[in-house]
N, C-alpha and C positions, 0 to 999 in steps of 0.2 A: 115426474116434474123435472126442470130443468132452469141453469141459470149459467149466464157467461159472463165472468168478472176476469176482471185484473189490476193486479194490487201491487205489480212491479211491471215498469215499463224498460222493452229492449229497442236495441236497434236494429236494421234491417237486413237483411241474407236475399236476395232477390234471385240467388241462387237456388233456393230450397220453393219447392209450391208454395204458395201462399195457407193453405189449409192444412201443411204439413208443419208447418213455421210451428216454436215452442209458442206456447200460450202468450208468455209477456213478449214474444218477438213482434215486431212491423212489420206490414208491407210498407211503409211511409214513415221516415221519420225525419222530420227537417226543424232544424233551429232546437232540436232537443239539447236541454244542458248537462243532462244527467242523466246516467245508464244504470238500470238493473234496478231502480230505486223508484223512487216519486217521478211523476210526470213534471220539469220541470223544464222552462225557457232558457234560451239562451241569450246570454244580452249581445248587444252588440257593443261594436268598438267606440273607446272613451270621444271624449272631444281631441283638437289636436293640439299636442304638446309640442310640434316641432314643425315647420316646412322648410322642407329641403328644398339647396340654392341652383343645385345644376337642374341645365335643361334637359327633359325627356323621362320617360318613365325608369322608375327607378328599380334597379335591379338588386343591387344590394344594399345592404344596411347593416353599421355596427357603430357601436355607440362608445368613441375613444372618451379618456380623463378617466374611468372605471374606478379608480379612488375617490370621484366625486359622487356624493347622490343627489343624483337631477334625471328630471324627464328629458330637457331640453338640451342641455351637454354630454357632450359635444360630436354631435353625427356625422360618420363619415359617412357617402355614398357615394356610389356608380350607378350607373348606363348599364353595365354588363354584369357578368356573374364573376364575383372576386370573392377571395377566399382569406379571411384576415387571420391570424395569429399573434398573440401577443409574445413580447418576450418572455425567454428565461433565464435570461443573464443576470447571474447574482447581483444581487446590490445594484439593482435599475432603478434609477429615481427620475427617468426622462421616461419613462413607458414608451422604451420603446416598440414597436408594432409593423410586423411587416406582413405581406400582403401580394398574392398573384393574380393573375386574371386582368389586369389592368396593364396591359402591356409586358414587357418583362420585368422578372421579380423584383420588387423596393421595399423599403426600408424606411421609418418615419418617427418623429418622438415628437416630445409635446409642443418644443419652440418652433419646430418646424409645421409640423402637422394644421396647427392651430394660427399661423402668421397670416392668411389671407380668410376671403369667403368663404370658397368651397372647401370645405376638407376631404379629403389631409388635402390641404394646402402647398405644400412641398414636399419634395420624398429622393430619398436616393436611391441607387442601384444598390439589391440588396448581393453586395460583392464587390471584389475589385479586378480587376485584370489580373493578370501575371504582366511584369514591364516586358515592352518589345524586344527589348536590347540588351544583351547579356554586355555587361560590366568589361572596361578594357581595363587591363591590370599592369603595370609596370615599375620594376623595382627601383627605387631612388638612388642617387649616388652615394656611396658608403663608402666611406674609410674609418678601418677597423682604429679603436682603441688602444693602446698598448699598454699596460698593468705591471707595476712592479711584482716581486715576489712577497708574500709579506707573514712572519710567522709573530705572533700574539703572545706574548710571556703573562700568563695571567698570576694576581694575586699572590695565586697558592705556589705559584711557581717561585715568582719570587723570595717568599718566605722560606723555600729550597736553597737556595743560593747563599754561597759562604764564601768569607773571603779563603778560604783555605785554598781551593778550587777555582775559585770566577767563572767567566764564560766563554766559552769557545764560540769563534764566527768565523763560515765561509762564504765566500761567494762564487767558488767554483766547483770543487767535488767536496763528497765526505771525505775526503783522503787526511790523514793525520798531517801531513808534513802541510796539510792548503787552511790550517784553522791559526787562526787569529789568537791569542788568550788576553783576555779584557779580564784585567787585574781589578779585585774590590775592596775596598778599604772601610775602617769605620761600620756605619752602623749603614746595613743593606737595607735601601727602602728603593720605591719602582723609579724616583727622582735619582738618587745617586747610582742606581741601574743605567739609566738612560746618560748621566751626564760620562761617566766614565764606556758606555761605548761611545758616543760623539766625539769621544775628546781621541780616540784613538781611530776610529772606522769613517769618519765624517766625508770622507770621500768617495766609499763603497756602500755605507747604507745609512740610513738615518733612525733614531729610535726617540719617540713621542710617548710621556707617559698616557696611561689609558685606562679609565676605570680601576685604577689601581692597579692595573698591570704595566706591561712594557710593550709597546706595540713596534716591531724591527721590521723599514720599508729597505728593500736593496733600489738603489739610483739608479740602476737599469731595468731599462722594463722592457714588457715581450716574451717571448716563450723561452728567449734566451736566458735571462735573468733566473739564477739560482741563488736560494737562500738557506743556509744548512746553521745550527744553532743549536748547542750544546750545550748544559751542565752537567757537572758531577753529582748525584748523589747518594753517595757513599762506592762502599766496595764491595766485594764476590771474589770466591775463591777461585781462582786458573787451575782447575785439574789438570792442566799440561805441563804445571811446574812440579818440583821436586818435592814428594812430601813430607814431614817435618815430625817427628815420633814425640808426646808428650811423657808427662811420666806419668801418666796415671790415665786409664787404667793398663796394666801392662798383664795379662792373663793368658796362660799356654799350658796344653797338655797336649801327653801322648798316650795313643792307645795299649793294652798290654794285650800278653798270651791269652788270662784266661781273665774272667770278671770276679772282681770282689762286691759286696754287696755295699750299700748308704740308705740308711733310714734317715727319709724327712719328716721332723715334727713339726705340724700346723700351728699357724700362729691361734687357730680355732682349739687345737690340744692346748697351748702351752697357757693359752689364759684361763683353761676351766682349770687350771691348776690349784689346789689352796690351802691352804695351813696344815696338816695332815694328813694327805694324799701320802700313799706310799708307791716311790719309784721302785721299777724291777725290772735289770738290764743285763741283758745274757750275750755270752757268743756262742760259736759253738765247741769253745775251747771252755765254759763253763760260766757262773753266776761271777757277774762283774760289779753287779752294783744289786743288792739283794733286800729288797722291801724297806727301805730308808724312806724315810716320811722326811717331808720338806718343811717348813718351820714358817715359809711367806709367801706370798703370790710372785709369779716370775714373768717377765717379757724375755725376748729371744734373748738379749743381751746380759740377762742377769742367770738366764738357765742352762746355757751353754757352758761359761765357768764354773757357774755349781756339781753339773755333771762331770766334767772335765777333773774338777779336781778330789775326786772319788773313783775315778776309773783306773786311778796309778799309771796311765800311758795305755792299756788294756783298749780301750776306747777312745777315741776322739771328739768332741761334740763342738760344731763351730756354729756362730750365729752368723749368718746369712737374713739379711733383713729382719722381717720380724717370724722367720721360720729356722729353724734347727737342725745340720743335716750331722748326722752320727756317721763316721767311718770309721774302718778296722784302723787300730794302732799294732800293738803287739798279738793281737787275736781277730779273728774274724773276717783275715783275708783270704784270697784265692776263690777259685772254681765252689768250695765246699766251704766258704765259710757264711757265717749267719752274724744278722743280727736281731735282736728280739729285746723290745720294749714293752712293759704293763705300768699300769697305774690304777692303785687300788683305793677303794675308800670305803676304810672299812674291811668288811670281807667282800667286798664286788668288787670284781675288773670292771674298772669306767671305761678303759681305754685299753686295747693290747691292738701292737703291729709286728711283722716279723721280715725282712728280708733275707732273703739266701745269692751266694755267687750261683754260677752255671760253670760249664765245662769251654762254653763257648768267647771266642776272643773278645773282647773290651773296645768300645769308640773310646777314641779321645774327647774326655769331659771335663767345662768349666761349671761352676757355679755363680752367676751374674746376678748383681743388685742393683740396687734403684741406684745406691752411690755410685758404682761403676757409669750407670749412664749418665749422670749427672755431670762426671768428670768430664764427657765427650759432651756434651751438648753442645751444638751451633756452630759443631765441628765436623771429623771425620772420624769413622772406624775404619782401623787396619784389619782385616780379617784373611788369617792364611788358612786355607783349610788343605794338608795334603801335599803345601808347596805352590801352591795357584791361590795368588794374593783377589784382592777384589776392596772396593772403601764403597762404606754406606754412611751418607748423611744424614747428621743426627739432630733432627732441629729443635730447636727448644722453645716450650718445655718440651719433655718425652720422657714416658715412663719404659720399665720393665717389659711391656707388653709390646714397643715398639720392635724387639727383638723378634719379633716371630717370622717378620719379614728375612731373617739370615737363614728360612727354609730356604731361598731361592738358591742360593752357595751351598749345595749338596750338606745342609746342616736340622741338628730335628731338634728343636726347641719345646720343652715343655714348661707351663706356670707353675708355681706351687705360693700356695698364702693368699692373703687379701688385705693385710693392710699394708705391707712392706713385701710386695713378692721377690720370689726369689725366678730367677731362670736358670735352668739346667737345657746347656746350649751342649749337643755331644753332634758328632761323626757321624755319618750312614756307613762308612766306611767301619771295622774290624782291626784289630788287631797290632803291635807294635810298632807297622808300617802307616797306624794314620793319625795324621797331626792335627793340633789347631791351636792357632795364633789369634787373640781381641787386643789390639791395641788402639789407643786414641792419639790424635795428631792433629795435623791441617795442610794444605795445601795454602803456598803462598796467595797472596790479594791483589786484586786488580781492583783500578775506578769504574763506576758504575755511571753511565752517562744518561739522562734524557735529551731524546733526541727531537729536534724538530725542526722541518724543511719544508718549503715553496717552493714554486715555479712560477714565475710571471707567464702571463695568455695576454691574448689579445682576442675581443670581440666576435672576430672572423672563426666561424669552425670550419674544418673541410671539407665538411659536406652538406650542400645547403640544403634544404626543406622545400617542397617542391608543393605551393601551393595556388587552389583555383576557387572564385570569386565568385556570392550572388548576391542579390539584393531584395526589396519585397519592396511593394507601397503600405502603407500603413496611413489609415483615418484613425485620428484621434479624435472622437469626436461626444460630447454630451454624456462623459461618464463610459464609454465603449470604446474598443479598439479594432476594427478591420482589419486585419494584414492579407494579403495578397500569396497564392502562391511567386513561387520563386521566379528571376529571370535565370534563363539557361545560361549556362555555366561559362566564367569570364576566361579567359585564354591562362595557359598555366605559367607559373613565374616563380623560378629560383631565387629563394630569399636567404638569406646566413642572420644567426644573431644579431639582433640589434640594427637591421636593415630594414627600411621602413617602404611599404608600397603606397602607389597612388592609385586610386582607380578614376577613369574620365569617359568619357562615351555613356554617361550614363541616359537613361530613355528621359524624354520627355513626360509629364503624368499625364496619363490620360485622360479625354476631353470628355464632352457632355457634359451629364449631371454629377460623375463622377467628382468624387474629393478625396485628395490627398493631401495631408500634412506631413508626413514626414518619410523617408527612406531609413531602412533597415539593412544596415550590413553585416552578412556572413561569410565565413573563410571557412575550406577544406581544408585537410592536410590529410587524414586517412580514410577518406569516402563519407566522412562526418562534416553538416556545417554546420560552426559554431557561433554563436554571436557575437559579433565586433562593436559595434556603434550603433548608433543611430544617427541620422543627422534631418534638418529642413529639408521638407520638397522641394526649396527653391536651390537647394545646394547641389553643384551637379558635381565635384569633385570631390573627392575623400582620401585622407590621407590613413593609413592602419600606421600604427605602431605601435601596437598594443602584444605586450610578450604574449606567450601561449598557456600559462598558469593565470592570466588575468581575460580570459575566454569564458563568454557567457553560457546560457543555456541551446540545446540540441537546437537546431532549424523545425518547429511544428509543421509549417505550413506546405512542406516538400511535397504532398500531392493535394493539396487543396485545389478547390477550381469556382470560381463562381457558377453560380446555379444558373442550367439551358434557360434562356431567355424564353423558352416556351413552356416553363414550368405552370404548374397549375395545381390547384386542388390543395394547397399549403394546410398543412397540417397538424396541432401540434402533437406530441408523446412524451409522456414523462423519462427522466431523467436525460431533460434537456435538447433532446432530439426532436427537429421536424420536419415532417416527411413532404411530399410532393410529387406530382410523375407528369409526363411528356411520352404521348405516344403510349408506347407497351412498358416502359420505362419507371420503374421507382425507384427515386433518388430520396438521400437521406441526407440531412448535416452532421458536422462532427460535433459530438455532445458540446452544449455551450457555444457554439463556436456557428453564431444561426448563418453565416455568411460565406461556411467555407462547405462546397459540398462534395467532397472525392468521387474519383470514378468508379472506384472500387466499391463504394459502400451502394453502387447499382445493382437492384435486383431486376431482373426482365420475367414478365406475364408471358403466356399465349393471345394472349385476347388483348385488345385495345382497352385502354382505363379509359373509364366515364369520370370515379370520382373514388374519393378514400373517404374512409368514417373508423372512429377508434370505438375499444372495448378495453380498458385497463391498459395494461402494456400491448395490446394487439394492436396490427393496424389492420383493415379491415379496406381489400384493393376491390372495386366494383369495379366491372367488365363488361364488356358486350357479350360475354360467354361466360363461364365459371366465375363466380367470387375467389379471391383470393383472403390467408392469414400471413401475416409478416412480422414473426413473433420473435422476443431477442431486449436485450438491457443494451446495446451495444450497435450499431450498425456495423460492424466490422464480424460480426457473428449472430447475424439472423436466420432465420428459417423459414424458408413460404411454403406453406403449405395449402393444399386444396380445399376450399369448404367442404360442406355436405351437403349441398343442396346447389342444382347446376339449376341456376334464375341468372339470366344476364340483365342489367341495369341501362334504364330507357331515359335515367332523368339524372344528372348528377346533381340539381337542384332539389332534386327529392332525399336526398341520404341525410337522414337525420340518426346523429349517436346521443341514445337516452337509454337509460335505466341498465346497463351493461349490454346492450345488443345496438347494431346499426340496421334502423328499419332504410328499404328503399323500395323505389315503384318499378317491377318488372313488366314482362308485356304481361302476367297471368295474374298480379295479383301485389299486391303488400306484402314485401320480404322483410323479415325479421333475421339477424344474423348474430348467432350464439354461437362458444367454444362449446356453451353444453350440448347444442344442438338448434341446429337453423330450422325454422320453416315457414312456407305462405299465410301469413298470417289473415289473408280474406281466401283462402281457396274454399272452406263453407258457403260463402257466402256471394261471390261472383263467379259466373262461369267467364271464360278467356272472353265471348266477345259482350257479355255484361260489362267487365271492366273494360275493356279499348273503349266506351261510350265517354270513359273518361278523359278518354287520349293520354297515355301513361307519361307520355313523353311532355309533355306540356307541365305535370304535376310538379309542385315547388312544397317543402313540407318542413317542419319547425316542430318546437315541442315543449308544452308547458304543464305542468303539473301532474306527469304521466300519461300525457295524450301525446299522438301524434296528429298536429293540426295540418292539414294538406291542404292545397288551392291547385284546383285545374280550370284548363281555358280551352275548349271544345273548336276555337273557331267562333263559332255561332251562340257560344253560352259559356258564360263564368259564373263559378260556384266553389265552394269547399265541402270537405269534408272532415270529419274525426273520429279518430279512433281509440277507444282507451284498454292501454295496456295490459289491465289489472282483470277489467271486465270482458275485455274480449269484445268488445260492442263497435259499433258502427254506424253514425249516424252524418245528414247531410245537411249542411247549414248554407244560407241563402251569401252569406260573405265573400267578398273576393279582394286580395290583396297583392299587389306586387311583389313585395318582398317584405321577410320580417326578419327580426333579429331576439333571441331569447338573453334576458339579462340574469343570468343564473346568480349576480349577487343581491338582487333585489324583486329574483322572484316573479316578473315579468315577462311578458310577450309584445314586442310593439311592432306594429304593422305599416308599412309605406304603400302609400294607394300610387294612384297614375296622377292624383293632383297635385304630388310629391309631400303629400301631408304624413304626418306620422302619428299613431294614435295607438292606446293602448288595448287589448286583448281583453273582452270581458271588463271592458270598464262603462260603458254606457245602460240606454236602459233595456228593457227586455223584449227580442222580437216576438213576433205572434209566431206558434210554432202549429204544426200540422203533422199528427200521429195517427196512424192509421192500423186497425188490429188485424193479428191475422184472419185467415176464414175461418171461422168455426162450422166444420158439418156438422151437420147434426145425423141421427140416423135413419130420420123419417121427417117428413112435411110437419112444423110445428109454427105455432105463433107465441109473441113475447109480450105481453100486455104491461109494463112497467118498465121504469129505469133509475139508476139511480146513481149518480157524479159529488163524491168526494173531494173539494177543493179547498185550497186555503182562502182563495178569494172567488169572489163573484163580479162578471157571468161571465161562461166557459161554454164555446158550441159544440153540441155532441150531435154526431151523424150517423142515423143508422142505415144500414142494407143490409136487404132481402134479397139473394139471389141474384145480387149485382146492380139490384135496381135504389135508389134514395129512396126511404120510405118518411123518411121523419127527420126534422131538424129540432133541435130543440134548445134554445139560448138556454142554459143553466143559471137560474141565480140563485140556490140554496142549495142545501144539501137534500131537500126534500124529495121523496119520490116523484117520479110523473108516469103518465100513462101513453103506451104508445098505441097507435092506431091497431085493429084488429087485423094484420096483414102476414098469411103463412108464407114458410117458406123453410130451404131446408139448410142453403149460404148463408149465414151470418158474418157481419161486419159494424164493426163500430169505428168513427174519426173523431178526433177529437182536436179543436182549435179554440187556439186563446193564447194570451202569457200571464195564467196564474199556473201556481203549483197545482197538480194533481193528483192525489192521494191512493183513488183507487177509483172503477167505474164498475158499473153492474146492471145487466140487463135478465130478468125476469120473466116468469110468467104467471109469478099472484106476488100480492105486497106482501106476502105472509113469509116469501123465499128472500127478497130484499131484506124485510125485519129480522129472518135470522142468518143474514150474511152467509 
């Protein structure tokens, strides 16, 4: 038994045999709506929402106001093939919208676009010139300035000033014998400052009070003019004078033969000292002071006496700040003598120290205290060591430890204590021959002046600034700014401070459609132009005098160029860029900037460009040869790279960018063009000269809801076709449209016929459509005695053949089985026409095969 159904209908491969074709495929499938599913019609196009006003068939279409939603607002169209692009200039509230292919490239927004009939209506050139005529620049007549000297006595200064002192003024040199003394009396404020210089200098300089200071102008002015201006405040020692010996500190010793010993006791010993402590002090001539227990706590000052008057002269004990130094009296000197201290508590030594001489000779040693330096503070130390004097400044405050700095004078300093040190300042030097001398003093005082001085100038420097001149056109126009590359560069002109140029010779603006409002002036000085002014188009001279710290921003527009008048194919790309090409030639703008298109930002093909189509940031170059990628955030850093798949491009009418690929019509077939990977998207399905019946070059193609909708014009036949992305299908609809336009915010396809109507895409009612199955062989001579057509609605004509012959028609109006005539055969075919849905069809050879589907 045997039965041929199908319960998803495809679209056609006229490529593949017909008997080869997959089951749901066609040899026929025309006005189908929908692929791989139900057998469903296609409607045709709505009523019409718009006729367009130019004469002649229309070629493009694009539907400006894009903020509005309407069927009827507001259609732009041509005659020819033009390429629109909307703006991307931040903050457009004109929409603006420029556009190639209509002459050379322009530029349009709404007041403009929308002011006549035909839209756009008006339009400018999308760019401006460079001006013809570089800038004549010449420097004005100048005579310098001449400026007093002028020195500012501020505030703080003033409240410096005594009458002890006064002030000194020159107006010639600092020389002593050239200064003025401006006596001050009474109570010093910045008024009685100023009145007592006027009342004596009023002829060589003048003094204005000022913010609470004293502001001193000298009456001549120019470079000549000198201003020199003096107080005292205070003194400072003359080390060149005679120095003056205090009495106090007055400290000198000399080295001996051999060393005797000195124990220092810490001011850390002498305070663990306490009620009962027993001392024990030896030489080495015998026990000096032998386990005497002390009776009170001691500091250096109270324990030094105590020892002292228990050693009968045997010992010495002297306080030295808050530490104790023991030397031999009547025992304990020389090479071999000792000293030795314990202190017990109880029966424990807390504390024992012992010193011994040596055989070796003695530096000469002082012992120095905080008093000592005290005496000297803010003074001078005498210091002889050996006979070679030296004075070190002792600033105050200063303690004990500032002594250490007297290592540099062949001297060795060590601390002893912590809360009152003591210094032990001795000789590097040995023996009876070496000395040392601490005495404090001063060196006599001189006055202490603040100084302060001027020079009057004059405007003129010596060397003048050596600068050269451009200028831009600038359209200010609807919210947007045009500027112009630069004119070439104005002739160069020596300028000095404060010297003002003119520039004249400036160009004419240029004529047609062009607009200019206003001139832009820039000045060089180190290969940089800066911004000077701006001034009216109609203003043809300009004056600078503008310093060089009040200089605007760099010159942008130094290699801008308007876009070749033979640009085409306008294109946009995100972050602001839109692309376009002439010839082999891809030009780009500078991001934002839709008007200005550099030379540099040209890439050149091998191949002639047909037309461009995007994919994310890619631009996507169709060729008469290779496809090209033009990939990059930046025009100034692109990359073009070769596709993978060598299909040159027959239609530039045909390039449609949908779903991340740009499909277009080669001579072999429907190109699909992917970074993941390109390919012929009908090579299944047509061979090379199946598809030329289409004439590839004629094909115009659009795309709504993930079809690519196409229109070809044979010459002797118009038609379309579609294709859908998702399903791979392929079907031909009976439609022909001029040109259309996809409205991606409203989801839309609208079509321009040659009656200049415009009408929407799938909006009318449903054509009759004609689907034809493939062959089914079979594998032997067989007959089909029933049939049976699944529809949504009724009647539906179903057609069958046998062996290529029509054996049966039969109007369908139910779902009910019917019977087909008794006719063998081994070719099977079934057609099916109408425009209701259809579900599924099924031809038989007992009802028993139908009943169980």
């Amino acid at each position: 038994m045997a039965m041929l159904s199908v319960k998803q209908f495809g679209g056609i491969a006229p490529k593949i045999p017909a008997r080869y074709l997959p089951d749901n495929n066609a040899q026929t499938a025309v006005n189908v709506g929908s692929l791989n599913t139900s057998l469903q019609p296609l409607q045709t196009v709505g009523s019409t929402v718009h006729t367009l006003t130019k004469v002649g068939v229309p070629q493009t279409i694009y539907r400006f106001g894009q903020d509005t939603q309407s069927d009827s607002l507001y259609w732009f169209h041509w005659t020819q093939d033009v390429d629109v692009a909307r703006s991307q200039i931040p903050g457009d509230a004109s929409e603006w919208t420029f556009y190639t292919g209509d002459g050379a490239p322009k530029a349009t927004y709404n007041s403009l676009a929308l002011s006549g009939a035909n839209y756009p209506s008006v339009s400018r050139p999308l760019g401006l010139p460079a001006p013809s005529l570089p800038a004549s620049a010449s420097a004005d007549t100048f005579t310098a300035d001449d400026y007093p000297a002028e020195v500012f006595l501020t505030s703080a200064h003033v409240s410096q000033l005594s009458t002890t002192y006064g002030i000194l003024i020159s107006t010639t040199t600092d020389d002593a014998a050239e200064y003025t003394t401006i006596t001050l009396t009474g109570t010093i404020t910045a008024a009685s400052v100023v009145s007592a210089i006027n009342a004596v200098l009023s002829a060589d300089v003048t003094a204005t009070p000022d913010e609470g200071g004293v502001l001193i102008e000298t009456v001549a002015t120019g470079a000549s003019a000198k201003l020199f201006v003096k107080f005292q405040t205070g003194t400072t020692y003359n080390t060149e004078g005679t120095f003056t010996y205090d009495a106090t500190p007055n400290l000198s010793a000399t080295g001996t033969s051999d060393s005797s010993p000195y124990l220092i006791l810490l001011d850390s010993e002498i305070g663990s000292i306490s009620s009962g402590d027993k001392i024990y002090l030896a030489s080495n001539s015998g026990v000096v002071i032998n386990n005497i227990a002390v009776s009170s706590t001691h500091t250096a000052a109270t324990f030094a006496p105590w020892l002292t008057s228990r050693m009968s002269g045997q010992l010495v004990a002297t306080a030295y700040g808050s530490c104790v130094i023991i030397t031999p009296g009547t025992q304990g000197s020389g090479a071999n003598g000792s000293i030795e201290y314990k202190r017990t508590v109880g029966s424990t030594v807390r504390y024992s120290t012992k010193e011994t001489g040596s055989e070796s000779a003695a530096p000469a040693r002082l012992f120095v205290t905080q008093s000592n330096v005290d005496d000297v503070e803010d003074s001078y130390l005498y210091i002889n060591v050996n006979g070679v004097v030296d004075y070190l400044f002792v600033p105050d405050p200063s303690y004990v430890s500032y002594l250490t700095q007297l290592a540099t004078y062949g001297l060795t300093v060590q601390l002893y204590g912590s809360v009152s040190p003591v210094a032990v300042v001795q000789t590097n030097s040995l023996g009876t021959g070496s000395s040392l001398q601490l005495r404090g003093g001063s060196f006599p005082s001189e006055a202490v002046y603040s100084l302060q001085s001027a020079e009057g100038y004059a405007d003129q420097d010596e060397t003048p600034e050596t600068r050269v001149y451009t200028y831009t056109w600038v359209n200010k126009e609807s919210g947007f700014e045009f500027e112009s590359a630069p004119a070439a560069p104005s002739n160069e002109v020596a300028v000095v401070s404060g010297q003002s140029v003119t520039l004249s010779g400036l160009a004419s603006v240029p004529g047609g459609d062009y607009v200019v409002t206003h001139r832009r002036i820039y000045r060089s000085v180190t290969g940089t132009y800066l911004y000077v002014g701006e001034i009216e188009a109609s203003q043809a001279v300009f004056t600078d005098n503008v310093d060089p710290e009040d200089l605007g921003e760099e010159l942008l527009s130094l290699t801008w160029a308007e876009p070749p008048a033979t640009l085409k194919g306008l294109t946009n790309l995100p972050n602001g860029i839109m692309a376009g090409f002439t010839g082999r030639d891809v030009y780009m703008c500078d991001p934002y900037h839709p008007h200005a298109w550099p030379v540099e930002y040209i890439n050149s093909i091998d191949y002639p460009i047909v037309g461009l189509g995007r994919m994310d940031t890619t631009l996507a170059v169709l060729t008469t040869g290779t496809p090209y990628f033009i990939q990059g955030s930046h025009p100034d850093s692109m990359a073009v790279v070769k596709s993978d798949i060598e299909q040159a491009c027959v239609s530039k009418r045909s390039i449609v960018s949908m779903g991340g690929v740009v499909i277009y019509a080669s001579p072999d077939g429907l190109i699909a063009l992917a970074l993941s990977g390109s390919k012929n998207l009908t090579d299944t399905m047509f061979t090379h000269d199946q598809w030329q019946t289409f004439v590839p070059s004629s094909i115009h193609g659009y795309h709504q809801d993930g079809k690519y909708i196409g229109f070809y014009d044979t010459g002797s036949a118009q038609g379309g076709f579609m294709y859908d992305l998702q399903s791979g299908q392929f079907i031909l609809h009976s439609l022909y449209a001029e040109a259309g336009y996809t409205d991606i915010q409203r989801d839309e396809l609208f079509l321009a016929f040659d009656d200049r109507t415009v009408k929407k895409w799938l909006d009318g009612s449903f054509l009759s459509y004609t689907w034809k199955s493939k062959k089914f062989t079979l594998p032997q001579i067989m007959s089909f005695a029933c049939a049976q057509l699944e529809a949504e609605t009724y009647p539906v004509t179903m057609k069958v053949y046998a062996d290529g012959s029509l054996i049966h028609t039969q109007t369908v109006a139910n779902r009910n089985p019917f019977r087909l005539p008794a006719v063998a055969g081994r070719d099977w075919e079934v057609q099916l026409e109408g425009s209701s849905e259809v579900f599924s069809m099924a031809v038989a050879q007992s009802m028993s095969e139908i009943a169980g589907g």
